[in-house]
Structures are given as structure tokens and as C-alpha cells.
C-alpha positions, 0 to 999 in steps of 0.5 A, spaced: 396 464 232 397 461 225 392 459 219 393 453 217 390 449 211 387 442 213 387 440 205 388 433 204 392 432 211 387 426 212 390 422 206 397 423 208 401 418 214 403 422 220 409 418 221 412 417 214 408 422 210 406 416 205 399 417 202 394 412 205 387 410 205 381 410 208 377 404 210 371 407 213 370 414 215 374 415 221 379 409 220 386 411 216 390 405 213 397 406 212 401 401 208 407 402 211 404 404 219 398 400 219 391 403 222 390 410 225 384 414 226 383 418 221 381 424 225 388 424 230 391 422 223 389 429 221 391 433 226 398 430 227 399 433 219 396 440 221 400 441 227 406 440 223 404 445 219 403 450 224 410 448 226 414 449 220 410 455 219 412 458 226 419 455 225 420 459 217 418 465 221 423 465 227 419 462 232 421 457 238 416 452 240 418 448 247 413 442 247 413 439 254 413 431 254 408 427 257 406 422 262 400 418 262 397 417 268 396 410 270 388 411 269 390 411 261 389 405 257 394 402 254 394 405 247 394 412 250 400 410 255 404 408 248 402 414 244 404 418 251 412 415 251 413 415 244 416 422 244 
């Protein structure tokens, strides 16, 4: 396990790395990306984090690919194929 400091990981696009805004609460608004919630927002950037982490310190990291699933909603199946 790898500790990994959320700070300002809300602010920043997961995608292009540009700093957004925030237009409600959990809504995150990139300039470049569009909109996104804030919370998965968030998550993506801490992952990457722990990743680079855990790549700076030899590890390997297989992520398997996922499929979604036909009972999946349309931006869940997109989300799922981007890989």
C-alpha cells in the first residue's frame, strides 16, 4: 500500500492535467475536457499518483481492461472502452 496526498487533486482535469473549475459542489468543469464529477475527478488524479509512485519505486502494475456489461448505461460503456 502507498500513501498518497489528495491535495488539490479536485482542481486539476484527469485527462489533460489543466487546472478547472468547479461549478457546484461535485461538479468538475474543465476548459479544455468539459464536465466531469468532481469526486471520480478526484480519484483518477490520486491514482495516478500512486502509480507513479509505485512506478519510481520498481514496481510493475498490470491493470486489466474492462468491458462493460450490457445492463451498463451509455456513459459507463464509454468510459469502460476508452482504455
Amino acid at each position: 500500500m502507498i500513501e498518497v496526498s489528495e491535495a488539490w487533486t479536485s482542481q486539476y482535469c484527469k485527462t489533460c492535467c489543466q487546472k478547472g473549475t468547479r461549478k457546484k459542489q461535485g461538479l468538475f468543469q474543465c476548459q479544455t475536457c468539459g464536465e466531469d464529477n468532481a469526486d471520480r475527478n478526484a480519484a483518477y488524479n490520486i491514482a495516478k499518483r500512486g502509480l507513479g509512485q509505485a512506478s519510481n519505486l520498481g514496481a510493475t502494475v498490470d491493470m486489466p481492461r474492462t468491458f462493460p456489461r450490457v445492463d451498463r448505461n451509455t456513459m459507463m460503456r464509454k468510459e469502460a472502452t476508452v482504455f
